[in-house]
C-alpha positions as CSV (number, residue, x, y, z in Angstrom):
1,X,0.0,0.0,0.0
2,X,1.4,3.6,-0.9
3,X,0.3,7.2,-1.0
4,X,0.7,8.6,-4.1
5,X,-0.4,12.3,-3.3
6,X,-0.8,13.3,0.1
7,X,-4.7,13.8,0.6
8,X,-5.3,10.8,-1.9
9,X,-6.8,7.4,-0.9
10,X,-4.7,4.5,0.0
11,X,-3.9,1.9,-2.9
12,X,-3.9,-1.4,-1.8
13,X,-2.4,-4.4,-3.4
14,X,-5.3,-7.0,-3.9
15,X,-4.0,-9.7,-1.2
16,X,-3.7,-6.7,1.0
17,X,-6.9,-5.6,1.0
18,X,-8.1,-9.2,1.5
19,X,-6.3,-9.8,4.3
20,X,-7.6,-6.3,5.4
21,X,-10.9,-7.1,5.3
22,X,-10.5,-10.9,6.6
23,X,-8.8,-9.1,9.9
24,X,-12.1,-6.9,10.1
25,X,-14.1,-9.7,9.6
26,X,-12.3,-11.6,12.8
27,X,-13.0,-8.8,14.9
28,X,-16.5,-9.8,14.8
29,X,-15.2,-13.0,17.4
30,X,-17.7,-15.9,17.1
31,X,-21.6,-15.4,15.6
32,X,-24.3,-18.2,15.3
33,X,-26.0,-17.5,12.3
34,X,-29.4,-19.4,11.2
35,X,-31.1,-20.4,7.8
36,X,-32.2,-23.0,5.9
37,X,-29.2,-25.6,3.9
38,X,-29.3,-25.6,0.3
39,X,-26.2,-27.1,-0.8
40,X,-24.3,-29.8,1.2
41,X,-21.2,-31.9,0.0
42,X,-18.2,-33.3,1.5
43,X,-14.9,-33.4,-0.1
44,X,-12.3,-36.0,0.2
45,X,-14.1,-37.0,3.4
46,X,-13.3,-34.3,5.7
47,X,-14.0,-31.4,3.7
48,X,-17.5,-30.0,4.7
49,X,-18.6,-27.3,2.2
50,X,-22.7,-26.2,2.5
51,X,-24.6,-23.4,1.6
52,X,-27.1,-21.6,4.0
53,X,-30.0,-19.1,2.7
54,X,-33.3,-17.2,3.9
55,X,-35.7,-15.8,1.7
56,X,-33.2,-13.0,0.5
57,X,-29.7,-13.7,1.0
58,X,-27.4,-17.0,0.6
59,X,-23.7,-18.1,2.8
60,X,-21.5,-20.0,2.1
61,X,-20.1,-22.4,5.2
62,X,-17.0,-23.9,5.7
63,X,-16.4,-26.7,8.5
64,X,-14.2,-29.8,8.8
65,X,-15.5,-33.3,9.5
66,X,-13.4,-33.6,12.7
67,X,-15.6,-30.5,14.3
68,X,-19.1,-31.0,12.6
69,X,-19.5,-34.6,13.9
70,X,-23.1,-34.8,13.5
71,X,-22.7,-34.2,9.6
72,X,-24.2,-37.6,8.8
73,X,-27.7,-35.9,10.3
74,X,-27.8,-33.1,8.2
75,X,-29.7,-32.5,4.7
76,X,-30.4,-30.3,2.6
77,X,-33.9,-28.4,3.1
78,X,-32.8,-28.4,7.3
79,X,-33.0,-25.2,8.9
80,X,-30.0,-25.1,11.1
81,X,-28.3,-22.7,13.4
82,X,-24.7,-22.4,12.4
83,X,-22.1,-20.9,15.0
84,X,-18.7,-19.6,13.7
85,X,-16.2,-16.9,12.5
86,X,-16.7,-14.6,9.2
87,X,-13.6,-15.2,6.8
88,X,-12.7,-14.3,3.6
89,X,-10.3,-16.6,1.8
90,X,-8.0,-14.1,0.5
91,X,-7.0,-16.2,-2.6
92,X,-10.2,-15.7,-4.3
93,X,-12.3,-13.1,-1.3
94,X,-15.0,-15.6,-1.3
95,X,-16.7,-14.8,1.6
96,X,-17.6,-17.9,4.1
97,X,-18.3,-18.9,7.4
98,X,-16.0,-20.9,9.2
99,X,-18.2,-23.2,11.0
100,X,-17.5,-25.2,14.7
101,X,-20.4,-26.1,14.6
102,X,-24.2,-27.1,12.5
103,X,-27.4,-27.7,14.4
104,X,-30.6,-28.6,13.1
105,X,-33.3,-25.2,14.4
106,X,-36.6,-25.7,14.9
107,X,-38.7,-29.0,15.7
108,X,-38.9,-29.7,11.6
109,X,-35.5,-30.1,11.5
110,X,-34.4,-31.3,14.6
111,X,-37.1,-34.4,13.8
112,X,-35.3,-34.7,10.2
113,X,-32.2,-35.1,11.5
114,X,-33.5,-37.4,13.9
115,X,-34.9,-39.7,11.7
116,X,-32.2,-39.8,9.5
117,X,-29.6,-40.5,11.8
118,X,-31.9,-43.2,13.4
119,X,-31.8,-44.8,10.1
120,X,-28.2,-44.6,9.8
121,X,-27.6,-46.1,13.1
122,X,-30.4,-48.9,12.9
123,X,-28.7,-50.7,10.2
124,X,-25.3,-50.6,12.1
125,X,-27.6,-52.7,15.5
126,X,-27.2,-49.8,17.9
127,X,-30.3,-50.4,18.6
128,X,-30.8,-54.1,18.2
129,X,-33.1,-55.9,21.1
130,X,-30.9,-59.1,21.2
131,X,-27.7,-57.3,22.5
132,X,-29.1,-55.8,25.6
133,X,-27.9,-56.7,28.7
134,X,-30.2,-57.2,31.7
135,X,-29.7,-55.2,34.6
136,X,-28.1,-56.3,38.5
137,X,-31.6,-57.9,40.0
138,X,-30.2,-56.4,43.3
139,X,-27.8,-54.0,42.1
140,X,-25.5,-52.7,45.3
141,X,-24.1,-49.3,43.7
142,X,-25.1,-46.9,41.0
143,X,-23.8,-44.2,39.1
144,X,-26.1,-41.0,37.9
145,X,-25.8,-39.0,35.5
146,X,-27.7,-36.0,35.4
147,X,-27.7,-32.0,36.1
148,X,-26.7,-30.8,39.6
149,X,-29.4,-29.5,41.7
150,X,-31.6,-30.7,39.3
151,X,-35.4,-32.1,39.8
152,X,-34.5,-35.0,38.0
153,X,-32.2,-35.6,40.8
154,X,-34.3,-34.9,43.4
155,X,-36.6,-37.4,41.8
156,X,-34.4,-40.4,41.5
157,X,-32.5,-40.2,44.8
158,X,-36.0,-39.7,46.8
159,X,-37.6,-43.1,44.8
160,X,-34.8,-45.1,45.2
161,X,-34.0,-44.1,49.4
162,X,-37.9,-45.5,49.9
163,X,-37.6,-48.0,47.9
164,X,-34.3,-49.7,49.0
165,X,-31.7,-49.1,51.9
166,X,-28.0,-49.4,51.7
167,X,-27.3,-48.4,48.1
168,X,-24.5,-46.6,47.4
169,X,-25.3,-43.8,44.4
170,X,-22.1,-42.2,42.8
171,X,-23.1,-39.1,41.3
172,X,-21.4,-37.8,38.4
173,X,-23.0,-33.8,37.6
174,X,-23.0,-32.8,33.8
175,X,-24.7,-30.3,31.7
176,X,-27.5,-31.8,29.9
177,X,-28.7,-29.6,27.4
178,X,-26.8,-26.9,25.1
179,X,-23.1,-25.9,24.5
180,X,-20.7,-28.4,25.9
181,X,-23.3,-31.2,27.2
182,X,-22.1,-33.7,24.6
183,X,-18.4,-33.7,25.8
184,X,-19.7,-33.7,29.3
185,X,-22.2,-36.6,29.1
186,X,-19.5,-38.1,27.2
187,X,-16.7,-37.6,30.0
188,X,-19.3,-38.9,32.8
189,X,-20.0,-42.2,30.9
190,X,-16.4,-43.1,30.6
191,X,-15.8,-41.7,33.9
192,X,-18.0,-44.8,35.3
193,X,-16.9,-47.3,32.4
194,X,-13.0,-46.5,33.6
195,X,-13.2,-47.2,37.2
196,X,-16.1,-50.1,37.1
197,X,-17.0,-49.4,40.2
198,X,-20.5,-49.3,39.9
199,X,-23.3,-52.2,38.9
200,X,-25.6,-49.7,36.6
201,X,-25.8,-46.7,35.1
202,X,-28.6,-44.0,35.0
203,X,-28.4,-41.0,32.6
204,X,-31.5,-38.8,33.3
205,X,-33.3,-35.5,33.1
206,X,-36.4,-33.8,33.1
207,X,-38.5,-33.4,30.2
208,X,-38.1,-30.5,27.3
209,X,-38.2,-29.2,24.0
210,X,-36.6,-31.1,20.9
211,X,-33.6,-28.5,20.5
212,X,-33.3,-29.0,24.4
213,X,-32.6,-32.4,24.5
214,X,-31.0,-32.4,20.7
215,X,-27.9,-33.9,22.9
216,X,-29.1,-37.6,23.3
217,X,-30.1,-37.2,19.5
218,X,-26.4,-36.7,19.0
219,X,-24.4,-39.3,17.8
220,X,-21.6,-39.1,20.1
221,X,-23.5,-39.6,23.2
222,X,-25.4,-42.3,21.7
223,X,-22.3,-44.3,20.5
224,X,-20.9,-43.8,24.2
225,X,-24.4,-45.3,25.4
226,X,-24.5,-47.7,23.0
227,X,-20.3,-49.0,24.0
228,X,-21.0,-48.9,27.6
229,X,-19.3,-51.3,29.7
230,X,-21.9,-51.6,32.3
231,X,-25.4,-51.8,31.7
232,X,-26.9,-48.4,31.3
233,X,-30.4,-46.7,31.7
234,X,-31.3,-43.7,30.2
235,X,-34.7,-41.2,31.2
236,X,-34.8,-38.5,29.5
237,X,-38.2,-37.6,30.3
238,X,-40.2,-37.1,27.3
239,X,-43.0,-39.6,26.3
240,X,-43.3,-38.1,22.5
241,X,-40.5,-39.4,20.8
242,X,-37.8,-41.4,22.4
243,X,-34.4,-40.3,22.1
244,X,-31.7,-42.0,20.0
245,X,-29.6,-42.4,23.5
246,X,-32.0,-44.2,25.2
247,X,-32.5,-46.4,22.3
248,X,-29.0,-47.6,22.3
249,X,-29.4,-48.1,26.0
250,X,-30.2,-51.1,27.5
251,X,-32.9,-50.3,29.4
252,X,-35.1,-47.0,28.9
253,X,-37.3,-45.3,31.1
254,X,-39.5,-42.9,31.1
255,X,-38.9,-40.5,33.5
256,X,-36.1,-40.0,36.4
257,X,-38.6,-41.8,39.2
258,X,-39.5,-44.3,36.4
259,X,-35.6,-44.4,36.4
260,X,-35.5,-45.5,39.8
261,X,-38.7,-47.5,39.7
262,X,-37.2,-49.9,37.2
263,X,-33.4,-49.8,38.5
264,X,-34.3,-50.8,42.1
265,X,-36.6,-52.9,43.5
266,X,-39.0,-52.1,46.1
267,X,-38.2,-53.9,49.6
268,X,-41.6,-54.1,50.6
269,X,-42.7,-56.2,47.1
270,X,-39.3,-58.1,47.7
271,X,-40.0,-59.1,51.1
272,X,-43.5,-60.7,50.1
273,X,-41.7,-62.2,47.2
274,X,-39.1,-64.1,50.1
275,X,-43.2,-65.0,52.3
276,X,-44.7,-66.3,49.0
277,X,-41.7,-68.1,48.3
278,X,-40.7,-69.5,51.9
279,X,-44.5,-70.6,52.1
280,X,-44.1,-72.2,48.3
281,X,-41.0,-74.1,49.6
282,X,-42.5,-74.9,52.7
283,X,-45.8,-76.7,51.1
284,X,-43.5,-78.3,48.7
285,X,-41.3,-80.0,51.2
286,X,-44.4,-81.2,53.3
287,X,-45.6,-82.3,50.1
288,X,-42.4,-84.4,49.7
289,X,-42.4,-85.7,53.1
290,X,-45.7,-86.7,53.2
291,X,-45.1,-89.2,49.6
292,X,-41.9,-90.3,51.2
293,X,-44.0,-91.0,54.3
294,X,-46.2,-92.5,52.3
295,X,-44.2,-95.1,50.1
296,X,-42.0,-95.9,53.3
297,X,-45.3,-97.3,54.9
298,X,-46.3,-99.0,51.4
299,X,-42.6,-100.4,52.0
300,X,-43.2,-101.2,55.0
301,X,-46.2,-103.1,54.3
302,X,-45.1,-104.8,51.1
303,X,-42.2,-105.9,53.5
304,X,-44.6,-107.0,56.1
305,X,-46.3,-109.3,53.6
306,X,-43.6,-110.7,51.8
307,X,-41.8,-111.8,55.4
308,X,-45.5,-113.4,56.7
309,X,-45.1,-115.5,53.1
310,X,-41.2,-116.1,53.5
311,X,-41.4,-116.8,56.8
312,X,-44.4,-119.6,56.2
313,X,-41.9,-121.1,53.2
314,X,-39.1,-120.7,55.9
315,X,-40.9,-122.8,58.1
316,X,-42.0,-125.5,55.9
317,X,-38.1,-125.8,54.4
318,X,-37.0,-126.0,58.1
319,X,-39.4,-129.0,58.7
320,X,-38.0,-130.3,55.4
321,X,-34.5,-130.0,56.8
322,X,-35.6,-131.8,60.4
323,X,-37.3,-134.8,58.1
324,X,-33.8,-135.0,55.9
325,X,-31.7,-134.5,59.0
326,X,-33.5,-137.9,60.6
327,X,-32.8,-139.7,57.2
328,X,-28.9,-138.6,57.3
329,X,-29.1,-139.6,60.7
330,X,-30.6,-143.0,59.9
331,X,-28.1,-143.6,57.3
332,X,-25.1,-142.6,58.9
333,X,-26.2,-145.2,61.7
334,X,-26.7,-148.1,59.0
335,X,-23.4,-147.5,57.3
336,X,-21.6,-147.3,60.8
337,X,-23.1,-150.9,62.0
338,X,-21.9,-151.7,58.0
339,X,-18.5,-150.5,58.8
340,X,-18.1,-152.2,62.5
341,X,-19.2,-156.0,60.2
342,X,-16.7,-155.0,57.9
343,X,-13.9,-154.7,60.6
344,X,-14.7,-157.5,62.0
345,X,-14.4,-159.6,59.0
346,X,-10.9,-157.6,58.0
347,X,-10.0,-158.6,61.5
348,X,-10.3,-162.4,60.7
349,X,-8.7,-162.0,57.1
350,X,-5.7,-160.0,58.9
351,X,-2.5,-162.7,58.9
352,X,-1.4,-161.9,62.0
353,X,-4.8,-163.3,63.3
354,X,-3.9,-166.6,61.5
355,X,-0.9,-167.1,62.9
356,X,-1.9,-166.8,66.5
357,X,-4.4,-169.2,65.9
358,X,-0.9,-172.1,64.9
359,X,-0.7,-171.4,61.1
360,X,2.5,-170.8,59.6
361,X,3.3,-168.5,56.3
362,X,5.6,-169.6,53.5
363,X,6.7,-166.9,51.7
364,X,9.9,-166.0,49.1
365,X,12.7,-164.5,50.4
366,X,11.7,-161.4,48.2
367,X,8.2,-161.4,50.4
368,X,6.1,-163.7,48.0
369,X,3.4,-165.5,49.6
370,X,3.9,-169.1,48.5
371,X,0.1,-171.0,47.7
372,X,1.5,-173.9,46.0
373,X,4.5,-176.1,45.8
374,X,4.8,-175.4,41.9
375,X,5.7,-171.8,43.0
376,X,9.4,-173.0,44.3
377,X,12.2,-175.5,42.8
378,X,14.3,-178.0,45.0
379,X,16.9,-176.1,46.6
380,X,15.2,-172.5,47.1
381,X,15.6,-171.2,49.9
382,X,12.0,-169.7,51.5
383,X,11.1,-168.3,54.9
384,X,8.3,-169.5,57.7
385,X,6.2,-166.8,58.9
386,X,5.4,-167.9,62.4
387,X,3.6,-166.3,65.4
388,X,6.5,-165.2,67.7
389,X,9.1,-165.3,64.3
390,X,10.9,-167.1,61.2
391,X,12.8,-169.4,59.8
392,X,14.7,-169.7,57.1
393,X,15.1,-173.3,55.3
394,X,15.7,-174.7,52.1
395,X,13.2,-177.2,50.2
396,X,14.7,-180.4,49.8
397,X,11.3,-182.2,48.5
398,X,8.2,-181.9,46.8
399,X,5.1,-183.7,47.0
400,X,2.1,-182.4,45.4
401,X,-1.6,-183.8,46.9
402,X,-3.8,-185.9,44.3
403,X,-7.9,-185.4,44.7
């Protein structure tokens, strides 16, 4: 830039004056500006380039994928609320905004970008039925999630103190609803997944507007629902449409109490529950004794029978065995007197016997008892076997004995 004549109007060069007017255009700091979008691409996938209008005046908008996360829910025809900086690139002075970030405005388009994304996220199973977890029966500590000093607070803490003693609540405060509530609800989830030290968790508040709880439409906070470690409720305390968060959650409820309602039992039905079933098991063990009772005596009886028949076929087997014993008895007497004859006639065969009645035995001198002359020759030798002794002779002559 240089004077030419002193009184004359600066000259600026054309990337001077650009970057003139783009340091003007800063000093404006940060502006949300709304309309309706009526161009939307993305280039090279992280490249956001859209076009904003009303009924009398267009903007262009510049953003990045890394800072407009929830592009995927945008569409062209959605009014949205855009908050950035002015700029002017000073290549070519097209005018844009440089957006942080692009909400839908307005129930129309907070519903449009609701349904879309719902879409979007339905065919990836964020929201599928079968991958829900069932909470703790008798969970035993809790984290919350909600606004401090809130109503919603209030709510749940008073339900679940009457309805249960002894649980411990953690309670993580976050900003639920505008600037900065994603990143907080966010930070409070994996707060509670990162230590584990709690059975559930409850992410609640009190009921509102569409744009006021656009944060559990986002779909940051419902990804960090839907990859929670522990099994998470979420009342966000609206009956019209149900928010994408508590969709991806594994349980949903309608309002905080209704929070607390479903997370926590009541003591009171729980203690007729342990009656009901201490009477049930009760009824069902007398039940069990009294059969056993009653096939023991069926037993007993069947037993009582049977011995009155065995002991009948005992007693005619035993008068069996008295008859048989009589018969051994008689037979053993029989064979004794048999035996005694037999002795007695072994007694007269016995040699010995002979000989003390004067009989001699001639016998070989080998032991062979001699019955007939023809047995020995003149001149054998052969022993007499005599009562008290022997003798030793010879034979000298032979005579046999003629009938």
């Amino acid at each position: 830039m240089e004077n030419l004549e002193l009184g004359l109007d600066p000259v600026f060069s054309v990337s001077e004056f650009n970057e003139m007017v783009n340091q003007h255009l800063n000093l404006l700091g940060e502006v949300t500006v709304e309309g309706e979008i009526s161009e939307l691409k993305l280039s090279q996938n992280k490249w956001i380039y859209a076009t904003i209008k009303d009924e009398s005046a267009s903007l262009n908008v510049f953003g990045t994928i890394f800072q407009i996360k929830n592009f995927r829910s945008l569409e062209v025809g959605m009014k949205v609320k855009v908050r950035g900086r002015a700029s002017l690139y000073q290549k070519t002075a097209r005018f844009s905004l440089n957006a942080y970030y692009i909400k839908p405005s307005g129930e129309g388009a907070l519903k449009v970008a609701y349904e879309k994304l719902k879409r979007e996220l339905e065919k990836e199973g964020l929201f599928d039925p079968n991958r829900k977890r069932p909470l703790p029966q008798f969970p035993e500590t809790i984290g919350l999630i909600t606004a401090k000093g809130s109503q919603a607070y209030n709510d749940f803490i008073k339900v679940t103190g009457a309805r249960m003693g002894g649980l411990k609540i953690y309670f993580y405060p976050a900003q639920m609803q505008g600037e900065g509530s994603i990143e907080a609800v966010i930070k409070a989830l994996n707060f509670f997944n990162e230590t584990k030290k709690v059975d559930v968790i409850v992410i609640t508040r009190g009921g509102g507007s569409l744009e006021d709880l656009a944060t559990f439409n986002d779909e940051r906070v419902t990804r960090a629902v839907f990859a929670s470690q522990i099994p998470t409720v979420c009342a966000i305390g609206h009956e019209g449409d149900v928010s994408l968060a508590e969709l991806a959650a594994d349980l949903r409820a309608s309002t905080p109490s209704n929070a607390a309602e479903l997370t926590v039992r009541d003591q009171k039905v729980v203690l007729k529950e342990i009656d009901w079933w201490q009477n049930r098991l009760k009824m069902v063990l007398l039940n069990k004794v009294e059969k056993f009772e009653r096939k023991i005596e069926l037993a007993v009886q069947m037993m009582k029978l049977n011995l009155e028949s065995y002991w009948g076929e005992i007693e005619k087997t035993l008068l069996k065995f008295e008859s048989f014993g009589q018969e051994i008895k008689k037979r053993v007497n029989f064979y004794e007197l048999k035996v005694e004859a037999l002795k007695e006639k072994l007694k007269i065969l016995n040699p010995k016997m002979v000989l003390k009645r004067g009989f001699s035995l001639i016998q070989t001198k080998k032991g062979k008892l001699l019955k007939s002359v023809s047995q020995v020759q003149l001149g054998t030798k052969i022993i007499a076997l005599m009562q008290d002794g022997q003798l030793e002779t010879k034979v000298l002559k032979k005579e046999l004995n003629h009938a």
